[in-house]
MDTraj code that builds the backbone (N, CA, C; nanometers):
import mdtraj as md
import numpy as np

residues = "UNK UNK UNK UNK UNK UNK UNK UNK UNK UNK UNK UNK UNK UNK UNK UNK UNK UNK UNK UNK UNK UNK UNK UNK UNK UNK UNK UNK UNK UNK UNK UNK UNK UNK UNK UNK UNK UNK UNK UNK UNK UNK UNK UNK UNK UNK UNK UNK UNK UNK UNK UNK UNK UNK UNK UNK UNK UNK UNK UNK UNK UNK UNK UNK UNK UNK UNK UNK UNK UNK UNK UNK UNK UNK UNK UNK UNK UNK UNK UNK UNK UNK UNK UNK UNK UNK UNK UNK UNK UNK UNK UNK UNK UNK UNK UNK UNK UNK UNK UNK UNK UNK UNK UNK UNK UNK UNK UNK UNK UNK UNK UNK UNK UNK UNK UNK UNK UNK UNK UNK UNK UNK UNK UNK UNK UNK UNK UNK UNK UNK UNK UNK UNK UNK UNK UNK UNK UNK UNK UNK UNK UNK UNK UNK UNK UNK UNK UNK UNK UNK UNK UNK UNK UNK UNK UNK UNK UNK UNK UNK UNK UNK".split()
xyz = np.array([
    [0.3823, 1.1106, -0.8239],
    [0.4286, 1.1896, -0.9358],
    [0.3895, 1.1246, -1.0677],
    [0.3847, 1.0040, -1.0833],
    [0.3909, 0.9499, -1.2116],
    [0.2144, 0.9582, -1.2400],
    [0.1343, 0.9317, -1.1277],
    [0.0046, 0.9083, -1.1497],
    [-0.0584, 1.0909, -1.2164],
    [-0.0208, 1.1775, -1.1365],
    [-0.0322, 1.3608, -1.2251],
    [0.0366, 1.3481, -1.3670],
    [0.1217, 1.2976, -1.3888],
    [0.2306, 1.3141, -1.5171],
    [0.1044, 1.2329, -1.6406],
    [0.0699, 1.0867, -1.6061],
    [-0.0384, 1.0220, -1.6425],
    [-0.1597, 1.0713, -1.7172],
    [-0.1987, 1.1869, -1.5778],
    [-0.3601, 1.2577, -1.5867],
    [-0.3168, 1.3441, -1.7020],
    [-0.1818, 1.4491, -1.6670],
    [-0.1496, 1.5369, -1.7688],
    [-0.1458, 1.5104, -1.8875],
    [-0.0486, 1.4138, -1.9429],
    [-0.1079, 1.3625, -2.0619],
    [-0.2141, 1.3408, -2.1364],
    [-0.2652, 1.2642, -2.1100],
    [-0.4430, 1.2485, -2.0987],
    [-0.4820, 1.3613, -2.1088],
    [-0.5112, 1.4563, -2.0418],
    [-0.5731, 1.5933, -2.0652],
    [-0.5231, 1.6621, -2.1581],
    [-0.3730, 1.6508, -2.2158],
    [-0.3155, 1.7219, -2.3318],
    [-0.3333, 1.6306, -2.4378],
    [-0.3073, 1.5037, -2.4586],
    [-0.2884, 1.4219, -2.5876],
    [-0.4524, 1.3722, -2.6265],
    [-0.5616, 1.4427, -2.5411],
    [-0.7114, 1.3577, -2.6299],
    [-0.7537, 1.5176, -2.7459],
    [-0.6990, 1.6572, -2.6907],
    [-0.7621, 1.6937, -2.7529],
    [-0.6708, 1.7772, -2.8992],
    [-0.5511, 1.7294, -2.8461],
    [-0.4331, 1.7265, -2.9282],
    [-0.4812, 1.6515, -3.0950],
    [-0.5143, 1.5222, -3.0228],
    [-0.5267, 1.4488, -3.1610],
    [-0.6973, 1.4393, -3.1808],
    [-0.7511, 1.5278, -3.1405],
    [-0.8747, 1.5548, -3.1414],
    [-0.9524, 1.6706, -3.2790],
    [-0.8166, 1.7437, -3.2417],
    [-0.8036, 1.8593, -3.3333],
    [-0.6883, 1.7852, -3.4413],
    [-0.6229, 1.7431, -3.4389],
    [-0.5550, 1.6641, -3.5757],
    [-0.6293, 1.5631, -3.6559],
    [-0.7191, 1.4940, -3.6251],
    [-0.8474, 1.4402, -3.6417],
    [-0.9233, 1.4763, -3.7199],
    [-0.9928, 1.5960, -3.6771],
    [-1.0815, 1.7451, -3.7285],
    [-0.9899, 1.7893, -3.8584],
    [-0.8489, 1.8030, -3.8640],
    [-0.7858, 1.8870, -3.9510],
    [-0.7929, 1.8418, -4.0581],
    [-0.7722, 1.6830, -4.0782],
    [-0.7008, 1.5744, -4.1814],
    [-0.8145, 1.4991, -4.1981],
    [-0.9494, 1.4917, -4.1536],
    [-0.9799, 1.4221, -4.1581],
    [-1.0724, 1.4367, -4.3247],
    [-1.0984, 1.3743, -4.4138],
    [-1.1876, 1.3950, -4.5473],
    [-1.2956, 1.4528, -4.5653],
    [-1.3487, 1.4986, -4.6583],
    [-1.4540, 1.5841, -4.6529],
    [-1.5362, 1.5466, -4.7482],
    [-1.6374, 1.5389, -4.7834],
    [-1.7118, 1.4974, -4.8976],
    [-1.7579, 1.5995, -4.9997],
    [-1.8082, 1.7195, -4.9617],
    [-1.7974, 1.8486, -5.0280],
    [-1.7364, 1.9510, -4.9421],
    [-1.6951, 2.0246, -5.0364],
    [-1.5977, 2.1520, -4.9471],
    [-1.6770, 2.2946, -5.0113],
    [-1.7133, 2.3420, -4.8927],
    [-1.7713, 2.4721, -4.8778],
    [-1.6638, 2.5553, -4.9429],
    [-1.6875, 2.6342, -5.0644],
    [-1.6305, 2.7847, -5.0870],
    [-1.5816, 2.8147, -5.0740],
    [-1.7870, 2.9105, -5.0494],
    [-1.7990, 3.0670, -4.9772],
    [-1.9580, 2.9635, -4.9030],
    [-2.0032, 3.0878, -4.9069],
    [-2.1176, 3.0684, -4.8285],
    [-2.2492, 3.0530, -4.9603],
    [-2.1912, 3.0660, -5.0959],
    [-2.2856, 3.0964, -5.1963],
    [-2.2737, 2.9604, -5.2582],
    [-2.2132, 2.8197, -5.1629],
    [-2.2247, 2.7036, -5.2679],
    [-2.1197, 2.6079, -5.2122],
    [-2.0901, 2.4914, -5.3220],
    [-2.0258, 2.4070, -5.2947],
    [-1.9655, 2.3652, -5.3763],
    [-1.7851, 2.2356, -5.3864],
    [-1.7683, 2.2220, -5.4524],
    [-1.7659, 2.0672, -5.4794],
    [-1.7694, 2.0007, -5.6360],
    [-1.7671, 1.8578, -5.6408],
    [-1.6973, 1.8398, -5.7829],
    [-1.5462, 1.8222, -5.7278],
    [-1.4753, 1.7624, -5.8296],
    [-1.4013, 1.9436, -5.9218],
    [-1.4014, 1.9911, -5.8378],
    [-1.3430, 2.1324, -5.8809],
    [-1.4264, 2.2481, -5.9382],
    [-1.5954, 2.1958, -5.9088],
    [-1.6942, 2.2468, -6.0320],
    [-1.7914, 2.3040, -5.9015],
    [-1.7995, 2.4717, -5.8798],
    [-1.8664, 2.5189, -5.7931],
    [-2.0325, 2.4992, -5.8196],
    [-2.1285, 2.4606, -5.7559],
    [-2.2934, 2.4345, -5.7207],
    [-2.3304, 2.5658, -5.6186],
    [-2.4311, 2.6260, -5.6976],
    [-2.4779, 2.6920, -5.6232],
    [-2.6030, 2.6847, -5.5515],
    [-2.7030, 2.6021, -5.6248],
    [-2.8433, 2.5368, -5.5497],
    [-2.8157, 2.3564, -5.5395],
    [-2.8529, 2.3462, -5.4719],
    [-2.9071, 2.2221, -5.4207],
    [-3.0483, 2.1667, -5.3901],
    [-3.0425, 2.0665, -5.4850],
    [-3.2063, 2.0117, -5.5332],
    [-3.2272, 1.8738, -5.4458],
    [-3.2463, 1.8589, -5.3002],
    [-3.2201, 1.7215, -5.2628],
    [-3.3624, 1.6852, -5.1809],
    [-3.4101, 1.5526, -5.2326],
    [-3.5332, 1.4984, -5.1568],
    [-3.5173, 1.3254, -5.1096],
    [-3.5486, 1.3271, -4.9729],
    [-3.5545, 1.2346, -4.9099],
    [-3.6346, 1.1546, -4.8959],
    [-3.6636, 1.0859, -5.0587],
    [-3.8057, 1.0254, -5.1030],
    [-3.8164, 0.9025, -4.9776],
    [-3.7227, 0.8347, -4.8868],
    [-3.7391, 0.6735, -4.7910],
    [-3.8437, 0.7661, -4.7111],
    [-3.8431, 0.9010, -4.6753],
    [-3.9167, 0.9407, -4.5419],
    [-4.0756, 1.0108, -4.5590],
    [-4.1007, 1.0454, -4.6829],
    [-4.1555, 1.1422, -4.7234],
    [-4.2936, 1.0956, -4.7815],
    [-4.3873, 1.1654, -4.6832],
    [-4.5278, 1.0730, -4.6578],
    [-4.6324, 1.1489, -4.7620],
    [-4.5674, 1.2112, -4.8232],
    [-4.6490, 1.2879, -4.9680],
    [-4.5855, 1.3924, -5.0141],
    [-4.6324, 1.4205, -5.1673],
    [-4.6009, 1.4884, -5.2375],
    [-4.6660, 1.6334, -5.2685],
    [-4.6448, 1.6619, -5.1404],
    [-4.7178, 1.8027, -5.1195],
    [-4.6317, 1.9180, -5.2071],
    [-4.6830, 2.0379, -5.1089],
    [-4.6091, 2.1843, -5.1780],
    [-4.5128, 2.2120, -5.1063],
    [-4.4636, 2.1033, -5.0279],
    [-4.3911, 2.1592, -4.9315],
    [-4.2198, 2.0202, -5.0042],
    [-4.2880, 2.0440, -5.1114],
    [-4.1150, 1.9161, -5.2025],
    [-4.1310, 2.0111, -5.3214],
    [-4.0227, 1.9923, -5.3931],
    [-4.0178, 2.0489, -5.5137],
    [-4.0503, 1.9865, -5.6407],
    [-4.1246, 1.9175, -5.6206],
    [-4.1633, 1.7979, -5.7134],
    [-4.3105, 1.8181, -5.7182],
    [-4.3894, 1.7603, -5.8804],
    [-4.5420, 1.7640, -5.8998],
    [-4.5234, 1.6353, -5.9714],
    [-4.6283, 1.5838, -5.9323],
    [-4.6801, 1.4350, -6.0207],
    [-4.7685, 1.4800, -6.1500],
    [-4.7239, 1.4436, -6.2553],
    [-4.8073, 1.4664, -6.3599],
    [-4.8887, 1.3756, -6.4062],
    [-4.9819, 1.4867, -6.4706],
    [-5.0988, 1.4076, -6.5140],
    [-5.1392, 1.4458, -6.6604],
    [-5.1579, 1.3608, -6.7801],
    [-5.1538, 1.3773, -6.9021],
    [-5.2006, 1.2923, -6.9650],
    [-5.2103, 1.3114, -7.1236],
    [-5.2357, 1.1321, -7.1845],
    [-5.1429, 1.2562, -7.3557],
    [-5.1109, 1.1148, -7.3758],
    [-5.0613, 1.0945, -7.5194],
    [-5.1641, 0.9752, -7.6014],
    [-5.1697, 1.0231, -7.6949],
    [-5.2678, 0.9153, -7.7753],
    [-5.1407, 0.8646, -7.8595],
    [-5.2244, 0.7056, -7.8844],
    [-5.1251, 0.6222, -8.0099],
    [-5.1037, 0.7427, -8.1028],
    [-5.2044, 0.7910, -8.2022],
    [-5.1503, 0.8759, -8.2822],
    [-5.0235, 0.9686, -8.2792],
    [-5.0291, 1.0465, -8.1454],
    [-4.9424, 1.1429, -8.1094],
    [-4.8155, 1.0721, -8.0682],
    [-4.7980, 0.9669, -8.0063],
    [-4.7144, 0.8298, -7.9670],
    [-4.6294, 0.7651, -8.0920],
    [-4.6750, 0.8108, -8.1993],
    [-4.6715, 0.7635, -8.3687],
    [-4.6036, 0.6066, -8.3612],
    [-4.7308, 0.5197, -8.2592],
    [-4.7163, 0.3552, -8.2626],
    [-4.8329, 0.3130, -8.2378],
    [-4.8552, 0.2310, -8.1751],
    [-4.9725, 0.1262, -8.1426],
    [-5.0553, 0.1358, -8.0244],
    [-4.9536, 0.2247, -7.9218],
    [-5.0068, 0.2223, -7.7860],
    [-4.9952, 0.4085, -7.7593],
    [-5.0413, 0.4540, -7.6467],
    [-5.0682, 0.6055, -7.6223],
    [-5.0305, 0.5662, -7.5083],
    [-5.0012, 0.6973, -7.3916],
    [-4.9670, 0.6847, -7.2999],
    [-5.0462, 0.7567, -7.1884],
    [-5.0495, 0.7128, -7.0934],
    [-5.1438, 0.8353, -6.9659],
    [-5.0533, 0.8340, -6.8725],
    [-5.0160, 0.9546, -6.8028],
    [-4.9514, 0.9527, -6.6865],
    [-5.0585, 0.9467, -6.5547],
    [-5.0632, 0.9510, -6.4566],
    [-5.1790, 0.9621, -6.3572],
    [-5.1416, 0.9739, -6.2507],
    [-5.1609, 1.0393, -6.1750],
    [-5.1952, 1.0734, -6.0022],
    [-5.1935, 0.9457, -5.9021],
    [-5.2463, 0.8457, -5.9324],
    [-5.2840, 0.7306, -5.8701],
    [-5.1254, 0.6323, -5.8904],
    [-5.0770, 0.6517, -5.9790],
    [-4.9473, 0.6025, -6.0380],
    [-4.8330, 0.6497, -5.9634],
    [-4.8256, 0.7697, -5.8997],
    [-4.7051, 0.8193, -5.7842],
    [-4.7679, 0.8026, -5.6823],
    [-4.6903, 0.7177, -5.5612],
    [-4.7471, 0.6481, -5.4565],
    [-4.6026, 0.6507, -5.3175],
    [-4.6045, 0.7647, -5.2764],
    [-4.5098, 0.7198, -5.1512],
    [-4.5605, 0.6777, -5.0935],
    [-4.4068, 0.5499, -5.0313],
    [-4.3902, 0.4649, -4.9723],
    [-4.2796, 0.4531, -4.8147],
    [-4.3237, 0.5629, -4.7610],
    [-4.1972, 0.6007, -4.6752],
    [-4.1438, 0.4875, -4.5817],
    [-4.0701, 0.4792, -4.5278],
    [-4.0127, 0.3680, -4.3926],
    [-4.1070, 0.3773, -4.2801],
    [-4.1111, 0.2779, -4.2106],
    [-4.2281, 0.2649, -4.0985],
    [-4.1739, 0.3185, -4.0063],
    [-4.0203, 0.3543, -3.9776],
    [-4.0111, 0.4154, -3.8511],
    [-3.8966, 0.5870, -3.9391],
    [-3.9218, 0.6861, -3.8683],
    [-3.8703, 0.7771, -3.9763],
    [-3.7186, 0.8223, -3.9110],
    [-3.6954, 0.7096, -3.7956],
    [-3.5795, 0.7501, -3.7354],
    [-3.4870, 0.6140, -3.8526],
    [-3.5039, 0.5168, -3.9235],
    [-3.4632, 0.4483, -3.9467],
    [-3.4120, 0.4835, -4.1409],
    [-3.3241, 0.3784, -4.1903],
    [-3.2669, 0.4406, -4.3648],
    [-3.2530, 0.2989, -4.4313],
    [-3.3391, 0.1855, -4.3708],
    [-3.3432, 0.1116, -4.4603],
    [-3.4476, 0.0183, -4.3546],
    [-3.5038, -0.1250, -4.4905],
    [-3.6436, -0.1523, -4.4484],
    [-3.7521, -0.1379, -4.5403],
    [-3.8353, -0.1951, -4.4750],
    [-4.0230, -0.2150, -4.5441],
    [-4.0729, -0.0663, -4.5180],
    [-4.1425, -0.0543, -4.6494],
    [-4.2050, 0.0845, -4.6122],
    [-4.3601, 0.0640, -4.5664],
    [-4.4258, 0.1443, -4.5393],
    [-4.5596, 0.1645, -4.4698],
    [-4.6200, 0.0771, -4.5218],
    [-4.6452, 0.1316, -4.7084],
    [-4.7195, -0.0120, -4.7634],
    [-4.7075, -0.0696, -4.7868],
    [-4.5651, -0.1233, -4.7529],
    [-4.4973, -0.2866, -4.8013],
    [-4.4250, -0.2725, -4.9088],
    [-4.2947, -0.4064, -4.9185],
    [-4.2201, -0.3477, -4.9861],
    [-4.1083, -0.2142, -4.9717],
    [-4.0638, -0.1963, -5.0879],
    [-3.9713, -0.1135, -5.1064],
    [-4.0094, 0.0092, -5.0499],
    [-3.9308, 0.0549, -4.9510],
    [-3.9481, 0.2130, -4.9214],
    [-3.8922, 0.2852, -5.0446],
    [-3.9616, 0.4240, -5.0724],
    [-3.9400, 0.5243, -5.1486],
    [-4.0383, 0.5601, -5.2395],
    [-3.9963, 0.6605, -5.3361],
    [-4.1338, 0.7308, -5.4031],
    [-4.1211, 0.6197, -5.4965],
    [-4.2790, 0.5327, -5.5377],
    [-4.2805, 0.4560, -5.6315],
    [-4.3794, 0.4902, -5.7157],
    [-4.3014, 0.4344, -5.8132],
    [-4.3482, 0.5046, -5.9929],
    [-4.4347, 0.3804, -6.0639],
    [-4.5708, 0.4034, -6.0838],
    [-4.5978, 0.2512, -6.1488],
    [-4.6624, 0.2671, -6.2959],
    [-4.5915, 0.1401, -6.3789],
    [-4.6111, 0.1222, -6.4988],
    [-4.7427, 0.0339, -6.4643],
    [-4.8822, 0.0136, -6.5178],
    [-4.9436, -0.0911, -6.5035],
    [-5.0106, -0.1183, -6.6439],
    [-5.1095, -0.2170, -6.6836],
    [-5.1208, -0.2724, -6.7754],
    [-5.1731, -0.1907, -6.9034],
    [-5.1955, -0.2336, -7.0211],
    [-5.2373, -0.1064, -7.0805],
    [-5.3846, -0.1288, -7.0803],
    [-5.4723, -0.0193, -7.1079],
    [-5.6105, -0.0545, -7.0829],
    [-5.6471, 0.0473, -7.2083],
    [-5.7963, -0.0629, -7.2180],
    [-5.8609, -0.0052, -7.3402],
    [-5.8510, -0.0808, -7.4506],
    [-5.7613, -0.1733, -7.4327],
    [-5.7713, -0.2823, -7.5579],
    [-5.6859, -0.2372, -7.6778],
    [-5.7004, -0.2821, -7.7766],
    [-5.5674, -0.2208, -7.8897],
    [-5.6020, -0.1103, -7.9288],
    [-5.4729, -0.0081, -7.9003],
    [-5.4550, 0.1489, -7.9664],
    [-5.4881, 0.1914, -7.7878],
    [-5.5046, 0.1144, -7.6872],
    [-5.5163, 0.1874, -7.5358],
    [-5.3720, 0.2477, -7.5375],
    [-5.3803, 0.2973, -7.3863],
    [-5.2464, 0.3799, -7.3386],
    [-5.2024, 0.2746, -7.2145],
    [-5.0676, 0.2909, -7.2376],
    [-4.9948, 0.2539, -7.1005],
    [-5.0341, 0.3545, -6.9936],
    [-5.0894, 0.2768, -6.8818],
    [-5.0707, 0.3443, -6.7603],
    [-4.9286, 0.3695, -6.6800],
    [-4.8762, 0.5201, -6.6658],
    [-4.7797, 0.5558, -6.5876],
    [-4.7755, 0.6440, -6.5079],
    [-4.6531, 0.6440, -6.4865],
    [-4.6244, 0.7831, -6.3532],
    [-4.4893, 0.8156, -6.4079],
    [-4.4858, 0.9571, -6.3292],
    [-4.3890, 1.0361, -6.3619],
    [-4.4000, 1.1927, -6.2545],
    [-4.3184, 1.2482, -6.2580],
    [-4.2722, 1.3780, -6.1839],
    [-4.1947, 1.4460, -6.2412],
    [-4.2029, 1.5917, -6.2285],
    [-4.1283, 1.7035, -6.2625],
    [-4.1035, 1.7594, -6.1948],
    [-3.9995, 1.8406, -6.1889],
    [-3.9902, 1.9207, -6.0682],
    [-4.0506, 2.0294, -6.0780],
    [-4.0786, 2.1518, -5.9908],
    [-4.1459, 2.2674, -5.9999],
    [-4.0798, 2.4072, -6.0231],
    [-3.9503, 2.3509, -6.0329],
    [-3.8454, 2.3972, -6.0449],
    [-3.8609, 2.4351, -6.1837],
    [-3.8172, 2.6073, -6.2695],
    [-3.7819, 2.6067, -6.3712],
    [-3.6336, 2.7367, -6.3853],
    [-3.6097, 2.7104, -6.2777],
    [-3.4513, 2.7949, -6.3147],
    [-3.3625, 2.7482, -6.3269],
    [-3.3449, 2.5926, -6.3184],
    [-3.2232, 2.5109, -6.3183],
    [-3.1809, 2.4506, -6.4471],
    [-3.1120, 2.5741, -6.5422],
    [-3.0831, 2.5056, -6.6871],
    [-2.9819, 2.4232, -6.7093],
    [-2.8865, 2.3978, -6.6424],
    [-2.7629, 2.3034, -6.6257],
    [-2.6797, 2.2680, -6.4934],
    [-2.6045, 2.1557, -6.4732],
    [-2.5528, 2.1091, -6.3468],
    [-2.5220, 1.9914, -6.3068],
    [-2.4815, 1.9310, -6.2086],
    [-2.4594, 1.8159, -6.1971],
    [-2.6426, 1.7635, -6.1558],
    [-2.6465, 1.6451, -6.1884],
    [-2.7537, 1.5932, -6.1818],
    [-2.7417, 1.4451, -6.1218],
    [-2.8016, 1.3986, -6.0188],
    [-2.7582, 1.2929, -5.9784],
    [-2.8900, 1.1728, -5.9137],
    [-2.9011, 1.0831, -5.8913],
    [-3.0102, 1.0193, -5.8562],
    [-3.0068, 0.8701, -5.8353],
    [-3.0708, 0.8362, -5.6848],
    [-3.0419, 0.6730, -5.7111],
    [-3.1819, 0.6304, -5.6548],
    [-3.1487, 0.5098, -5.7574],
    [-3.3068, 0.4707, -5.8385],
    [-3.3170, 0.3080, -5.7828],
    [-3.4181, 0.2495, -5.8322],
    [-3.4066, 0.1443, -5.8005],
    [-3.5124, 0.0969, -5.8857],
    [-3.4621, 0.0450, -5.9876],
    [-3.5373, 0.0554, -6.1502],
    [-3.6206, -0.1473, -6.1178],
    [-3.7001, -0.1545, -6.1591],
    [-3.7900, -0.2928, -6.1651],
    [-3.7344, -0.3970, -6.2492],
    [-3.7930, -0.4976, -6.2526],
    [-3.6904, -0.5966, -6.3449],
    [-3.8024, -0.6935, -6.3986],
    [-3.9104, -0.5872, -6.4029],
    [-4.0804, -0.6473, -6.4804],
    [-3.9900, -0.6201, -6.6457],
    [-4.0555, -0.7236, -6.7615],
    [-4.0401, -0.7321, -6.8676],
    [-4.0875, -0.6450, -6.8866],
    [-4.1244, -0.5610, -7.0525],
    [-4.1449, -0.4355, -7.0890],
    [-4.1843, -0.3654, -7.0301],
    [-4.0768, -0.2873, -6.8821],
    [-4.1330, -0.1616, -6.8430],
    [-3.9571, -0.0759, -6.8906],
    [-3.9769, 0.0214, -6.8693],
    [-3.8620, 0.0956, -6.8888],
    [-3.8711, 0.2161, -6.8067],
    [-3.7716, 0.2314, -6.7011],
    [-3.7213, 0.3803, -6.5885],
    [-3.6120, 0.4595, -6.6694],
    [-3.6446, 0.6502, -6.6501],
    [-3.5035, 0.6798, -6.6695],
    [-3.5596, 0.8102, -6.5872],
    [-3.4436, 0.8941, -6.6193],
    [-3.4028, 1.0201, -6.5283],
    [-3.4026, 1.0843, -6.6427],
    [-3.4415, 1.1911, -6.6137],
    [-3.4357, 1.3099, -6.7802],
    [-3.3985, 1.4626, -6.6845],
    [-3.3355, 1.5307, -6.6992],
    [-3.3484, 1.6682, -6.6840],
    [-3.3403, 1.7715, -6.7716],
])
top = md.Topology()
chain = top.add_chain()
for i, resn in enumerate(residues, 1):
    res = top.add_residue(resn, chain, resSeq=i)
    for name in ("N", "CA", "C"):
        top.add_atom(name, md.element.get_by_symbol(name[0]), res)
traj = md.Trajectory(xyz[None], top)
């Protein structure tokens, strides 16, 4: 008798607190409706999210374009001009894509890397950079969020603009 009384339990109390578990347990965003999400009482209706550790280029298939441009000193109204370039956005994904941290393919830091390099051309040249936009142009306001992992080379400078 006691060994059935045992089993019974067991079969009633795993899915008992299985489902109390499920009920109570925290949520990180809370669904709605089906048209969005919420964070901090403030409903989102698109979601802009890229998984730069995995992501073996910057195709048409991300919402993101690498730009390419130049600013001259003049237009710069200083000493130096600027070029953005193609060669300057360089993913760096993780060597194994089941994995979320680690050396990426080409060494170093996994993720999309942005490079400042020297200025060329001699005085009144441009800084060589990189940069991205998104392809996105319907998104006029929202939460905006991003984690970076900014360099700690003397005069370079990272930011986030939207």
């Amino acid at each position: 008798m006691h060994h059935s009384l045992t089993n019974l339990l067991r079969a009633f109390l795993f899915p008992v607190l299985l489902l109390l578990f499920l009920l109570f347990s925290p949520q990180p965003t809370t669904a709605s409706c089906a048209c969005g999400y919420k964070v901090d009482n403030h409903l989102y209706t698109t979601l802009l999210e890229t998984d730069f550790l995995h992501l073996k280029t910057l195709s048409e298939d991300t919402p993101w374009q690498p730009q390419s441009y130049t600013v001259t000193p003049a237009l710069a109204r200083g000493p130096y001009g600027k070029n953005a370039s193609l060669e300057n956005v360089v993913p760096n994904p993780l060597k194994d894509k089941d994995d979320w941290e680690g050396e990426g393919m080409g060494g170093g830091d996994a993720g999309l890397q942005l490079f400042v390099r020297a200025i060329g051309g001699g005085p009144g040249g441009l800084v060589r950079m990189a940069e991205i936009a998104s392809k996105r142009n319907d998104i006029l306001y929202g939460s905006f969020r991003a984690t970076i992992k900014f360099t700690d080379i003397a005069g370079t400078c990272g930011a986030f603009f939207w």
